[in-house]
N, C-alpha and C positions, 0 to 999 in steps of 0.2 A: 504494500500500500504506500510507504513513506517513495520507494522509489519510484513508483508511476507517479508520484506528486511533485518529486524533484525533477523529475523529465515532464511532465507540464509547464513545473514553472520556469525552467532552464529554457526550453520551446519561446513561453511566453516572454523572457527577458531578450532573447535574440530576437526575436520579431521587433517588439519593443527598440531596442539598438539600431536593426535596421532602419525603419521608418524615421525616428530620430535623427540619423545619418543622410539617410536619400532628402529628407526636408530641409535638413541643415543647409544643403548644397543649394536649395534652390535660390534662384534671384529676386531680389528685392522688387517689389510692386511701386512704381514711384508716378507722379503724375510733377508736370511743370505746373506753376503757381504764374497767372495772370500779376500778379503783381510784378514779376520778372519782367515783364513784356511793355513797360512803360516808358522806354526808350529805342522803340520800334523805331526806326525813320522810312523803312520800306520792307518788303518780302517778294524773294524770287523763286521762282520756277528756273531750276538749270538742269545743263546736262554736265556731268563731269567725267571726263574718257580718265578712264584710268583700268587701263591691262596688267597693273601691276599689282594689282591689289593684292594682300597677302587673307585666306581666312585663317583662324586659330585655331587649334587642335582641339582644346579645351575652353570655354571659357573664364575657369575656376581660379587660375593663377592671374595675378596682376600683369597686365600688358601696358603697362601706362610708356614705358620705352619703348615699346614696339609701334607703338603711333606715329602714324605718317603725318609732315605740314601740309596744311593744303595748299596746294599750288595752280595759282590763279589762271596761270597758261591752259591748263588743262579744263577750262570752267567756258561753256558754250551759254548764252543765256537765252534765255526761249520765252517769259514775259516775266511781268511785271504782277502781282495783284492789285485788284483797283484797291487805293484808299480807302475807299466804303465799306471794303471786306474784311479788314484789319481785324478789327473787334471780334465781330463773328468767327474769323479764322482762330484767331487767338483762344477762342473761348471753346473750341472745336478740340483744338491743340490738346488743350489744358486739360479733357477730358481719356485724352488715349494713354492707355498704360505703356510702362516703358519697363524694363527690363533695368534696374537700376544696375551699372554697372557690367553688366551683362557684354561680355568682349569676342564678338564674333568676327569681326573683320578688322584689319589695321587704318582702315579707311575708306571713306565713301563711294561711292559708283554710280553712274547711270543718271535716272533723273532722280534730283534732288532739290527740296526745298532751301531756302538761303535766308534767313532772317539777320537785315540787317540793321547795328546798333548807332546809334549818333555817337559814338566812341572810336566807333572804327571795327568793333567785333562784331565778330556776326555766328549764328548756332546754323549748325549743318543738321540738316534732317530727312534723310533715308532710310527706306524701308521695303516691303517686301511688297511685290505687286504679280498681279496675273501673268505676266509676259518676263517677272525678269525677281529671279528671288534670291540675287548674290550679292543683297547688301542689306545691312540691319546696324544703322550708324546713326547716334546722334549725340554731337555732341558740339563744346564750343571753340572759339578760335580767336587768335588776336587779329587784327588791320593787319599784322604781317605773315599771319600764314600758320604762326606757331599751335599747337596743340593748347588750349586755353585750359579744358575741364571734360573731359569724358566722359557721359551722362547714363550712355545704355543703349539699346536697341527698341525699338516697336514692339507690341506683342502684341500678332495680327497683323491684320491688313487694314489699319488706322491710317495709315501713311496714304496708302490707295484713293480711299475714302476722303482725307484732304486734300489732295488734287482734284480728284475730280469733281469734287464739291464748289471748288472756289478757285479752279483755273480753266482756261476756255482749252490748252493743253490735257484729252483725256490720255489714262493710262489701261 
């Protein structure tokens, strides 16, 4: 009796451990905060060529080194969002979960939004869409290119959905 008690609970302590373990891993739930977004001076629709992009084996180890600058050469611009849309966009933004931290690719690809700051920075924001699902980046950047703040990826097709919601560019 005592031994089929100590193999139940031995059972139930390893199950226990795993689940604890597999959740531990998991990444953080984060959303931007509109309040962030009060030094908008404009927002872009780009396209960004870049064949070199590297993805990460794991996301679990810090890649903060491994991030690429971004480089302006390689940035096609494709429109503009009207002014009127800002708020709304923003508020759209604010509502898509993000993978806090979450390090799938060394940098951006494809089409990408471009939010830019009356500082000179501006947050890159790619994600995963029907036709092209090798980038999952968002994150911020100085006027010159440098790596600012690495925020996380999309979770979902949020990214999709604000394109095509509030650019005349569908995806």
């Amino acid at each position: 009796m005592k031994s089929k008690r100590i193999k139940i609970l031995t059972v139930a302590a390893v199950l226990f451990a795993c689940c604890f373990a597999l959740s531990a891993c998991d990444p953080s739930r984060y959303h931007l905060k509109v309040e962030d977004f009060v030094d908008v001076v404009d927002i872009e629709l780009i396209n960004y060529d870049n064949p070199t992009q590297k993805h990460f084996f794991s996301w679990v180890p810090n890649h903060t080194d491994d991030l690429k600058p971004f480089d302006a050469s390689k940035m096609t611009h494709l429109e503009n969002l009207e002014p009127s849309k800002t708020s709304d966009f923003i508020a759209a933004l604010c509502e898509c979960e993000i993978l806090g931290k979450y390090y799938a690719y060394d940098s951006p690809k494809g089409i990408c939004i471009k939010v830019n700051f009356s500082n000179g920075d501006f947050l890159i924001l790619c994600g995963a869409y029907e036709k092209h699902n090798s980038c999952r980046y968002v994150g911020e950047f100085s006027a010159d290119g440098a790596v600012k703040n690495f925020i996380g990826c999309f979770n979902g097709y949020c990214f999709q959905d604000l394109v095509n919601d509030y650019f005349e560019t569908q995806i």
